[in-house]
C-alpha positions in Angstrom: -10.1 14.3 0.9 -11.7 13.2 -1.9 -10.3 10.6 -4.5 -10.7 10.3 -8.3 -10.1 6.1 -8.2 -10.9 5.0 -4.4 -13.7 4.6 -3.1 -14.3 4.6 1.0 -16.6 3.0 2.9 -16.6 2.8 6.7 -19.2 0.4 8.3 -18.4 0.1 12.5 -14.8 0.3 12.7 -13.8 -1.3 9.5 -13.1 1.0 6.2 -13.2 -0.7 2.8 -10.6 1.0 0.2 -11.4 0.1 -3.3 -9.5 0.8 -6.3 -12.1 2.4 -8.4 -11.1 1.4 -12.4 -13.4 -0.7 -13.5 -13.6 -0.2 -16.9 -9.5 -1.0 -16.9 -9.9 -3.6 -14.7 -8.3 -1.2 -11.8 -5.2 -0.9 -13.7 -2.4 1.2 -12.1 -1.5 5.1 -12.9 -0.2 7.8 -11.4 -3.0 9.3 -9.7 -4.1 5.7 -8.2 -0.7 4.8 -6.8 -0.7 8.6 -5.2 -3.9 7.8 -3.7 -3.1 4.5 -2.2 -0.2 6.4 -0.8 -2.3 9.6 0.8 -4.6 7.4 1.8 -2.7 4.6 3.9 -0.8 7.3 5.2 -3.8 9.9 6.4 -4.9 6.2 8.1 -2.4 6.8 10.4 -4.7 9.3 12.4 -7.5 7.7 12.0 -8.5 6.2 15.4 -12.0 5.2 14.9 -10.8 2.6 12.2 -9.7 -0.7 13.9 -9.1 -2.4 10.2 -8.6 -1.9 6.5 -9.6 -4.2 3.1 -8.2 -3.0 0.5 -10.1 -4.1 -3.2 -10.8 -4.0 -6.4 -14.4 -3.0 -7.8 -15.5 -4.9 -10.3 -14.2 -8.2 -11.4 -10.5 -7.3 -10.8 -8.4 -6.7 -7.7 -5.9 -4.8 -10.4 -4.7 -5.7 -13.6 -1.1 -3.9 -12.9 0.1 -1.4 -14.9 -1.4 1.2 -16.7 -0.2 0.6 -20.5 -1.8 3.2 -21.9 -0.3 5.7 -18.9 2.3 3.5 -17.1 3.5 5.5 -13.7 5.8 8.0 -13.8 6.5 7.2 -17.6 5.9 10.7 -19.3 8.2 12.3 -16.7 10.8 10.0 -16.9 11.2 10.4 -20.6 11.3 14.3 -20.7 14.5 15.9 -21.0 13.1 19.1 -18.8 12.9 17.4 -15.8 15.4 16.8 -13.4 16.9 14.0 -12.0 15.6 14.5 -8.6 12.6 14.4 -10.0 12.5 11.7 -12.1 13.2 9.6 -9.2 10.6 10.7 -7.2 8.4 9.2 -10.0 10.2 6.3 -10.4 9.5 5.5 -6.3 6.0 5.8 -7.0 4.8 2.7 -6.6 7.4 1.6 -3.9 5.5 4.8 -1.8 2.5 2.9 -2.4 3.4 -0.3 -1.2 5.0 1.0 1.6 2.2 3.3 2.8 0.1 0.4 3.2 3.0 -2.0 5.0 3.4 1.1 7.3 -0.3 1.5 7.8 -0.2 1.0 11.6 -4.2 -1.1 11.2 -4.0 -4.4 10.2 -4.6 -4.3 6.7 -6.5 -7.3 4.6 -6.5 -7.8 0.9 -9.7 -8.9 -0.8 -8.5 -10.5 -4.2 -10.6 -11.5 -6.8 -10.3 -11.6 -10.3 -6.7 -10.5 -11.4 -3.8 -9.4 -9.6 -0.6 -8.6 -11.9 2.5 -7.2 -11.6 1.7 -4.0 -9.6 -1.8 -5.0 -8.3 -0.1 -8.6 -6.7 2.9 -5.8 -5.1 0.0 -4.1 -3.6 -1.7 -7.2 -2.0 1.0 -8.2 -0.9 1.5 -5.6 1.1 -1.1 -6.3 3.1 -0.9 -8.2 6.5 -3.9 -10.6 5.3 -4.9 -12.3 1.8 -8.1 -13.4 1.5 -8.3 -14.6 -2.2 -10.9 -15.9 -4.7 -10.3 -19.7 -5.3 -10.2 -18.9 -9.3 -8.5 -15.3 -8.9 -4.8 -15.4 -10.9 -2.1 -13.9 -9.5 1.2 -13.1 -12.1 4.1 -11.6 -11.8 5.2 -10.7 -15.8 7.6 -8.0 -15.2 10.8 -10.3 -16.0 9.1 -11.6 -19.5 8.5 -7.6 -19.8 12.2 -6.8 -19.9 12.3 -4.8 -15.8 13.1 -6.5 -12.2 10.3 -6.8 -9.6 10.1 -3.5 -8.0 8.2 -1.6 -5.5 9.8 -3.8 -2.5 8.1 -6.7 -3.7 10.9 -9.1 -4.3 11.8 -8.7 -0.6 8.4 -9.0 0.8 7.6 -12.4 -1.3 11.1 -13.8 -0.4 10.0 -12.7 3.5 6.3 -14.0 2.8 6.5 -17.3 1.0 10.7 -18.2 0.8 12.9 -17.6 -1.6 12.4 -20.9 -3.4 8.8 -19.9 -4.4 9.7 -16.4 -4.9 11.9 -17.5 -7.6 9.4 -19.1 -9.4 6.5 -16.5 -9.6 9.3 -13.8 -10.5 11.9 -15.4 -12.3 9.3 -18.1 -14.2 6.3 -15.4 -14.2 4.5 -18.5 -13.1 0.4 -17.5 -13.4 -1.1 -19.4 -10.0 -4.7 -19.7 -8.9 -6.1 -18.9 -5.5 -5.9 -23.0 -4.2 -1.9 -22.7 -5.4 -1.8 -19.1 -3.6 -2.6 -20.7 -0.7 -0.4 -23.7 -0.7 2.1 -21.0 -1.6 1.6 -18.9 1.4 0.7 -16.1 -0.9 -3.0 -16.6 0.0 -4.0 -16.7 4.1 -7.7 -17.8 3.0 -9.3 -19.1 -0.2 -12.8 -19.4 -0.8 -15.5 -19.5 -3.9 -15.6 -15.8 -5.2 -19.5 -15.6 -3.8 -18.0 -15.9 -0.2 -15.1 -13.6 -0.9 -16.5 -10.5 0.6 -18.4 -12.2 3.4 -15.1 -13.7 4.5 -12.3 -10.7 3.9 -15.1 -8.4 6.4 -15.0 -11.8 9.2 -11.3 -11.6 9.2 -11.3 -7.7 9.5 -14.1 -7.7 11.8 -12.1 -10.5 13.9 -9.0 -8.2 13.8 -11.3 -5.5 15.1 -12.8 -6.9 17.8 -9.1 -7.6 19.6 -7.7 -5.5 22.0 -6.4 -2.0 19.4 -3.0 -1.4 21.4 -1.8 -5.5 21.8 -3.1 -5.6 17.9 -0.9 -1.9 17.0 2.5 -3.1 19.1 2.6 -6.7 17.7 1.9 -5.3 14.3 4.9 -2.8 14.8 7.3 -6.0 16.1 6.4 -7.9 12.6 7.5 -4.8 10.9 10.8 -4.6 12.9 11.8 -7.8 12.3 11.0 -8.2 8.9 13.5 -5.1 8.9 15.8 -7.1 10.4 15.4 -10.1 8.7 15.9 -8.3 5.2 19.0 -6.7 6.4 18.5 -3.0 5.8 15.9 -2.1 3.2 17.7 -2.7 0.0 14.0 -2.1 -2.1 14.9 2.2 -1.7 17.3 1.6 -4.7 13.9 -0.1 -6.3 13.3 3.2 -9.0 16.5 3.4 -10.1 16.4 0.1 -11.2 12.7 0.7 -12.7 14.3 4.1 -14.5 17.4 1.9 -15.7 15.0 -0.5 -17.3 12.7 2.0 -19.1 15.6 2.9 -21.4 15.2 -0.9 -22.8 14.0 -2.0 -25.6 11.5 -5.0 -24.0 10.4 -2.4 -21.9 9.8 0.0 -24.5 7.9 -2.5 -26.6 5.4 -3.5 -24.0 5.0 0.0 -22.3 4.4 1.3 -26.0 1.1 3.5 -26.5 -1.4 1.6 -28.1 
């Protein structure tokens, strides 16, 4: 298939996914979040691909949101469609983010630049970090008037604890790659001229490693991070996205320009 905002490149067995907005500093609409989810979820058969890095071109991994065309906004705000509907488009992201935790390859994110709101959901929802030491991560959607969504509150208690969670969500808290790291929100930090050079020697490690030992412990991490979060709470995540929309914070900063 071909994509309007990803670009693909497979070199041996390791495929490089990039989020292809430049120009908006890869900021998040409808048709990328669709993508990411086709894409991570055609992966599935695809058994000449031992690992995935997932990007950013340009100078941002993703700068979150769309303003100018937030996800799923449009269709949440018309009176003609239904309510079936309009949560289908408020789990947009959360498919996303889960197509890529489900992703059966190990999966490494190669941040540099920004990752907000949406585009720190989708890193995180990769099995490996590799970050820029001067790359800012920030999680604004509290000081924007909605809850963390897209299953990302549960996977940065499950990632980091829920003492830390609290402050990059509750706080919005900006942090840099070297506190990413000390976080646990970063697995490797480097200067942003060895990013690249060291998100492919993690993928390429991952790759070299026996496939079905690598595919059956990634499933147990799954299962028990199931476990460990009790049931998966995050499917309710859209209604609580569609609830927020209706206020006025959120109207205010998801106004057209």
């Amino acid at each position: 298939m071909d994509y309007q905002t990803l670009l693909l490149e497979q070199r041996d067995a390791i495929l490089t996914v990039s989020i292809n907005r430049p120009e908006r500093l890869n900021a998040l609409n409808e048709t990328v979040l669709e993508e990411i989810a086709h894409c991570f979820g055609a992966l599935q058969r695809r058994f000449d691909v031992a690992a995935v890095i997932l990007t950013g071109a340009g100078r941002a991994f993703s700068a979150g949101a769309d303003r100018d065309q937030p996800p799923g906004r449009e269709r949440l705000r018309r009176d003609d469609v239904g309510a079936r509907e309009k949560r289908y488009w408020s789990q947009i992201g959360r498919r996303a983010t889960r197509a890529i935790e489900d992703c059966e390859i190990p999966t490494v994110a190669q941040v540099q630049g920004y990752a907000i709101g949406g585009g720190s959901c989708l890193a995180l929802s990769c099995d490996f970090r590799v970050v820029a030491e001067d790359a800012v991560f920030h999680i604004p959607e509290v000081d924007l008037g909605v809850p963390l969504t897209w299953g990302a509150t549960a996977r940065l208690i499950s990632e980091i604890g829920a003492a830390r969670a609290r402050e990059l969500i509750l706080l919005s808290d900006r942090i840099d790659g070297r506190v990413a790291a000390q976080y646990g929100v970063a697995h490797r930090t480097v200067p942003e001229p060895d990013l690249a050079a060291t998100a492919r020697a993690l993928a390429e490690r991952l790759a070299g490693k026996p496939a079905h030992a690598v595919h059956m412990t990634k499933t147990q991490f799954r299962a028990y991070e199931a476990r460990s979060r009790l049931g998966v709470v995050s499917e309710t995540d859209g209604d609580l996205l569609a609830a927020s929309a209706r206020e006025p914070a959120f109207r205010e900063a998801f106004s057209k320009a």
